[in-house]
C-alpha positions in Angstrom: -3.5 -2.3 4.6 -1.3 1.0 4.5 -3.4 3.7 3.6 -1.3 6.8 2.3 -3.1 9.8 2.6 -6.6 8.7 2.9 -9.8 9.0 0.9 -12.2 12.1 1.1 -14.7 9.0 -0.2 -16.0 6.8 3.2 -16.9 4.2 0.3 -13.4 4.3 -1.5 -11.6 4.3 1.9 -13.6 1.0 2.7 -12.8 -0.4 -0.7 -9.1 0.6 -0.6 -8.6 -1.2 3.1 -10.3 -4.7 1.9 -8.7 -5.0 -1.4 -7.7 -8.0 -2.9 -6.6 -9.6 -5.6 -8.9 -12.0 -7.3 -8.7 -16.1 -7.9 -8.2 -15.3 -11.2 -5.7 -12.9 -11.2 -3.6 -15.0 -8.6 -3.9 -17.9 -11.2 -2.6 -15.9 -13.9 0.3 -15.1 -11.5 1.1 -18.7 -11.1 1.2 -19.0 -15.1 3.6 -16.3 -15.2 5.5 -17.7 -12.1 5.6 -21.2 -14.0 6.2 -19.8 -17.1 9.3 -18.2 -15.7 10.3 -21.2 -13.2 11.2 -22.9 -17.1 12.6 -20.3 -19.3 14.4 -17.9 -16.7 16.3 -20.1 -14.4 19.7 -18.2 -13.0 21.2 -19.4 -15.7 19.6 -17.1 -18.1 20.2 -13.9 -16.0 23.6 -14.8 -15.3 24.1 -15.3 -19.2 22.9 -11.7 -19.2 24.7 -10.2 -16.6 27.8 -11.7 -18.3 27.2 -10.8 -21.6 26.9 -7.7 -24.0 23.4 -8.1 -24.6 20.5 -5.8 -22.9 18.4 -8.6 -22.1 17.4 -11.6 -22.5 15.9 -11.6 -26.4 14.2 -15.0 -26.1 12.8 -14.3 -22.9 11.5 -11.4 -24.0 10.1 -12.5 -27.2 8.6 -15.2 -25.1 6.9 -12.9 -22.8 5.5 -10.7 -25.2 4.2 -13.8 -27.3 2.7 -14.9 -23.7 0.4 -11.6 -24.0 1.8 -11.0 -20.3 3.3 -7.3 -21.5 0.1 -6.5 -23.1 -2.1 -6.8 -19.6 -2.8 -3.3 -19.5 -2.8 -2.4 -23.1 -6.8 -1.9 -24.7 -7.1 -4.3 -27.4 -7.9 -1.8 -29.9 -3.6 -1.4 -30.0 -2.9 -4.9 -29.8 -3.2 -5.4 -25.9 -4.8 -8.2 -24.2 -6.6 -5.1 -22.0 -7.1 -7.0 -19.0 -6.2 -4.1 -16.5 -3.5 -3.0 -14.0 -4.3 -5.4 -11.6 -2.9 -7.8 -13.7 0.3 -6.0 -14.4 1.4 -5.4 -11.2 1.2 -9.5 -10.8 3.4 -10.1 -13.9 5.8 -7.8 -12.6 6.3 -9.4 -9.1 7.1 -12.3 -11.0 9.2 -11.0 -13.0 11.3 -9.0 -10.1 10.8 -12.6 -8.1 12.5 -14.4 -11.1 15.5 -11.8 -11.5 14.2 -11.6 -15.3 16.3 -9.4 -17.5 14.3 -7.7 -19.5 13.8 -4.0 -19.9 9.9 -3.6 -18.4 10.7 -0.4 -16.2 11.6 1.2 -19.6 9.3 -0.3 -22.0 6.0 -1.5 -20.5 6.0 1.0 -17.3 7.0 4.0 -18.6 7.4 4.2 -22.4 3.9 2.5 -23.2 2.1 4.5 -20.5 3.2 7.8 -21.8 1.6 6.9 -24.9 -1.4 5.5 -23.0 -1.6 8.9 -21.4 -0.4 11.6 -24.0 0.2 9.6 -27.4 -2.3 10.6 -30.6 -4.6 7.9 -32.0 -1.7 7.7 -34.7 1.2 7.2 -32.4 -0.9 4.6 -30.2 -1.6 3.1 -33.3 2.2 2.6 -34.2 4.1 1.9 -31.4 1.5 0.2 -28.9 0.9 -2.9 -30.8 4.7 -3.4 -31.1 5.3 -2.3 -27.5 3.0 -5.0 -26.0 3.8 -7.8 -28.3 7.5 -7.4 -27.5 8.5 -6.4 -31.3 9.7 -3.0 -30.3 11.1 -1.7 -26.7 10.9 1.4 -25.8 12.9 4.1 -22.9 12.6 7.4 -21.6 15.2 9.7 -22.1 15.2 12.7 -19.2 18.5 13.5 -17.6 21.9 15.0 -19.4 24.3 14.6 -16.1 24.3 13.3 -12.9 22.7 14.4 -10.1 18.4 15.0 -9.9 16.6 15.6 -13.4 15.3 19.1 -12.7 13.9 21.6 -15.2 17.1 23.7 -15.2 19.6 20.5 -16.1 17.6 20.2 -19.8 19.4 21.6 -22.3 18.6 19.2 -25.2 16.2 21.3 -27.8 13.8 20.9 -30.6 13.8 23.0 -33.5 11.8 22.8 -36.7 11.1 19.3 -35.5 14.8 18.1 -34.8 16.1 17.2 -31.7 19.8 18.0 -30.7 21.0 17.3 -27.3 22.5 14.4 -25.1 20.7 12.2 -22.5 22.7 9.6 -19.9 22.3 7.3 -18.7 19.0 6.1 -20.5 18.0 2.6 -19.0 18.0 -0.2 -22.0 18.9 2.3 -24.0 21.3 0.2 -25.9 18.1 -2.0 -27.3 15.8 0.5 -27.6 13.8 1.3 -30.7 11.6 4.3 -29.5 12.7 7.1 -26.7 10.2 9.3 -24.9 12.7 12.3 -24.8 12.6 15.5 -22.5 13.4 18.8 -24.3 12.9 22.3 -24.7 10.5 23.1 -27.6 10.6 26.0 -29.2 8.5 28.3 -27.3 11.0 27.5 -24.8 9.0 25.3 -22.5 9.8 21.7 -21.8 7.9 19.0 -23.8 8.0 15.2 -24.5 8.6 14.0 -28.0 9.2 11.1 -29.7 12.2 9.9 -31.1 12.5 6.7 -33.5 16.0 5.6 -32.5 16.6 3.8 -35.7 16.3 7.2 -37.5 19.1 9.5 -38.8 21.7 11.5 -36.6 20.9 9.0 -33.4 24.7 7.2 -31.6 24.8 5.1 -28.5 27.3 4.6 -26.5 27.5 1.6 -23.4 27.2 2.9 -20.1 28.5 0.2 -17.0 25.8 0.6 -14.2 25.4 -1.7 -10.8 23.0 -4.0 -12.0 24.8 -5.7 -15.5 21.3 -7.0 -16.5 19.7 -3.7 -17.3 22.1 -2.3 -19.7 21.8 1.5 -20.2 22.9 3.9 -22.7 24.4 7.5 -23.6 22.4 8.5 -26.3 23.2 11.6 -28.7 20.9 13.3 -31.5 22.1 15.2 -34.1 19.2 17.2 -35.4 17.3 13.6 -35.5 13.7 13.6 -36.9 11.1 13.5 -33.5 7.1 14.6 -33.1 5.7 15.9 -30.5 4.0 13.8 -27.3 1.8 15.5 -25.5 0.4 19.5 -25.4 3.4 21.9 -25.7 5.3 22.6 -22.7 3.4 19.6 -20.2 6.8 17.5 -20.2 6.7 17.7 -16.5 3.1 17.1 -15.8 2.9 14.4 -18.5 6.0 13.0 -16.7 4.5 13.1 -13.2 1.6 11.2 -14.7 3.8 8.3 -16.1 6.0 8.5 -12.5 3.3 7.6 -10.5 1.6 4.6 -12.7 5.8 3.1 -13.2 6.3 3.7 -9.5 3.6 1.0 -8.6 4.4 -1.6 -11.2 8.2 -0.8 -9.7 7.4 -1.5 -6.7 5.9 -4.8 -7.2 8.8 -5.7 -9.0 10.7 -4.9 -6.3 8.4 -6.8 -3.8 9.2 -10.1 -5.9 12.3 -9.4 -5.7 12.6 -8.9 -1.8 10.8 -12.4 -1.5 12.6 -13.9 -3.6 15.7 -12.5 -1.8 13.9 -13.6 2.0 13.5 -17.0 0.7 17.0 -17.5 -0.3 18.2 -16.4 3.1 15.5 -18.4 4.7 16.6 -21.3 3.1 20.6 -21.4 3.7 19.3 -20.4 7.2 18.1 -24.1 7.1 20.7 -25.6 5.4 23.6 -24.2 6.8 25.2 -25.8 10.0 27.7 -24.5 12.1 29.0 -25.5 15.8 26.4 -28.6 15.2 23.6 -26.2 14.9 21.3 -25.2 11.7 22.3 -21.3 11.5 18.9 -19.9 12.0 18.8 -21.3 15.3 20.9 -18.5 16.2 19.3 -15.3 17.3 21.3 -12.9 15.2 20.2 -14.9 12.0 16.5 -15.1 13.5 16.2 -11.3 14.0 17.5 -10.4 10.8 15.5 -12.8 8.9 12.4 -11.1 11.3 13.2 -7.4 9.5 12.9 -8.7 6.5 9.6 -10.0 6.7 8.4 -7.6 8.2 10.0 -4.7 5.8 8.3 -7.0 3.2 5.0 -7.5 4.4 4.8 -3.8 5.1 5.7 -2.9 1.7 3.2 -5.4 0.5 0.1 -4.1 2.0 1.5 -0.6 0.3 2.3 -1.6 -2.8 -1.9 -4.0 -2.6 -2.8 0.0 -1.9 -0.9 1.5 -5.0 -2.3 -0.9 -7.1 -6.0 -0.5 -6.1 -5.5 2.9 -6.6 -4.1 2.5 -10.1 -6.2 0.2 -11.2 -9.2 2.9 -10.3 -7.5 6.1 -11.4 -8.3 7.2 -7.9 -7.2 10.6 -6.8 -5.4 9.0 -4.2 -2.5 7.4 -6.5 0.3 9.9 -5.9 0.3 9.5 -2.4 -0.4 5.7 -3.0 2.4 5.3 -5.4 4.7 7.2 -3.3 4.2 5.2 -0.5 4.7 2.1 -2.4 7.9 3.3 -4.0 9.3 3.9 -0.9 8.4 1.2 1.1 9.2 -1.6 -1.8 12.7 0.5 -2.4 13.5 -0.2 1.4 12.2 -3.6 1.7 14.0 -4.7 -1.5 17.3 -3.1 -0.5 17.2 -4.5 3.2 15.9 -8.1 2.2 19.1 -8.4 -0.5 21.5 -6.7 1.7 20.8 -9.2 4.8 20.8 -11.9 1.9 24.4 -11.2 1.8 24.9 -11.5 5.5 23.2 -14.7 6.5 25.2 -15.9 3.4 28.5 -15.1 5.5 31.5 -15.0 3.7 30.6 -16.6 0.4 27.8 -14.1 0.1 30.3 -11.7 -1.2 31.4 -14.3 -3.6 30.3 -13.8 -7.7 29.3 -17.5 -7.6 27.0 -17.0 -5.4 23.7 -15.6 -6.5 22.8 -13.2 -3.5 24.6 -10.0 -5.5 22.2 -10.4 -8.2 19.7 -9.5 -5.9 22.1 -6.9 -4.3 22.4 -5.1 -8.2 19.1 -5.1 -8.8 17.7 -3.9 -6.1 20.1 -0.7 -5.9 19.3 -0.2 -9.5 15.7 -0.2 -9.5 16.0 2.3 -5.9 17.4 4.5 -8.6 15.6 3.3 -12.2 12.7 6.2 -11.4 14.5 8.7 -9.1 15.9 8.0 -5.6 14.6 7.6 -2.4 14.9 11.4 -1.2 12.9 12.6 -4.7 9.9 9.8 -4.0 9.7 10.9 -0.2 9.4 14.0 -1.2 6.7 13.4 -3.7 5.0 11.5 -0.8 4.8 14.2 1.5 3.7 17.1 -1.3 1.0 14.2 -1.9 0.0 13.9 1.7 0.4 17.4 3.0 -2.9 19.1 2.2 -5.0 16.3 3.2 -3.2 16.3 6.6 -4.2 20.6 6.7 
């Protein structure tokens, strides 16, 4: 097990280091795995990619039906409140499966920050629909290219209207509630949210890498929004939601990296040239080596993420971090050498290894880049390292 930062508990350190997850948990992984083994064959993603659609409605309402977006939701607000533990499995499923479905936005992000910041009314009438699928939900932070940083927000509340425009906002297009970043009217930055089926609210298609995750330019005109959070905390609310998303990323993008390993592995197999299987050859043999072992790494710092999440330990910036940054490089080598072992028909759209490729340069990017989470990982590590 990676440790990121260590404990100032000998106890939590010990606990950390031999963590786990349970038989029961692992089953419940196989009945997601199973689950989407029948309703989210390539087919379905490719139907996606290929369409106009954010996602995959069916699969979505399936999901949510299933309870599995619900894991870490109490059951006071409609969740099944089995804990984070058994998130972070349905979500390496889900990143093993290629399912398109807009989790990073709804279940990672916008349902924490109500878990974290929302009153009991606002838990109260968006959790329920959030974990049950009936509603999906996005944050809404940057306004132009480049980092999100306190000086690039100019969107504004006033009198409890919000005016301002954010892109690109990930599922945007389907969403139904936005967690939005503005200045309030003290001038400090705050979170508030904004019903997007409500007055002076326009969308407008944005074309990303990854077709499956469909994002949005969104635009409010003096729309209707209430506050989320103390005034002024956007940040620090936002650093709280970063860090809980970053490890149910990561697992996604550890599914994904297997997922992307096996398919390699496999064509390795299959694949004959000069009267020999391909992964006989050494080239093929020591790429298909960094990959595993880019994986496995990542692995044993995403098992550390989650231990840490599911425990509120202090730990969990440096934990997340860690995991973000190692999943974001295991995921982005493992479908990159995909590609490679592939050969020339690798490159090919009929060929399924750029699915992998688009997804996992999208979610590198879904919660800020690599440079922002090393950062975050060194500013967690740093002062336990005086």
């Amino acid at each position: 097990m990676q440790e990121a930062g260590g404990s100032d508990s000998p106890t939590e350190e010990r606990t950390a280091m031999q963590f786990d997850f349970s038989d029961d948990q692992k089953e419940l992984r196989d009945g997601v795995r199973r689950l989407l083994d029948q309703r989210c064959p390539i087919s379905v993603v490719r139907a996606v990619a290929d369409g106009e659609a954010g996602h995959s409605a069916e699969l979505w309402r399936e999901i949510g039906e299933s309870g599995f977006l619900a894991a870490a939701v109490p059951e006071q607000y409609g969740g099944v409140g089995a804990g984070y533990l058994e998130l972070c499995l349905v979500a390496q499923e889900l990143g093993r499966s290629l399912a398109p479905l807009p989790t990073v936005s709804s279940v990672y992000q916008a349902s924490e920050a109500l878990l974290i910041a929302g009153s009991d009314a606002q838990k109260a009438a968006w959790l329920p629909r959030l974990a049950s699928g009936a509603a999906i939900g996005t944050v809404a932070l940057a306004e132009r290219p480049g980092e999100t940083t306190p000086g690039a927000i100019a969107a504004t509340v006033r009198g409890g209207k919000l005016s301002g425009v954010k892109i690109p906002v990930a599922d945007g297009i389907a969403a139904d509630l936005a967690i939005v970043l503005a200045k309030d009217e003290a001038g400090g930055q705050s979170l508030f949210l904004a019903d997007l089926g409500a007055a002076g609210v326009t969308r407008e298609g944005v074309k990303t890498i990854d077709p499956t995750r469909k994002h949005a330019r969104l635009s409010f005109a003096d729309t209707p929004v209430e506050p989320l959070g103390a005034a002024g905390q956007g940040w620090a609310l936002l650093d709280r939601v970063r860090d809980r998303a970053a490890v149910l990323t990561a697992f996604e993008q550890i599914g994904g990296a297997e997922a992307a390993l096996f398919m390699a592995r496999d064509y390795a197999l299959q694949r004959f040239a000069f009267g020999r299987q391909i992964g006989s050859f050494q080239a093929i043999k020591h790429m298909l080596a960094d990959m595993y072992v880019a994986l496995e790494l990542a692995r044993s710092n995403c098992y550390y993420g989650a231990w840490a999440l599911s425990v509120d330990s202090d730990t969990l910036p440096a934990a997340a971090a860690s995991a973000r940054v190692a999943a974001t490089q295991a995921y982005q080598l493992c479908s990159a050498n995909t590609i490679q072992v592939h050969g020339g028909m690798g490159f090919t759209w009929e060929f399924d290894c750029h699915l992998h490729y688009r997804r996992s340069n999208y979610l590198a990017l879904a919660l800020g880049g690599a440079s922002l989470w090393e950062s975050r990982l060194i500013a967690a590590i740093r002062p336990r390292a005086a």
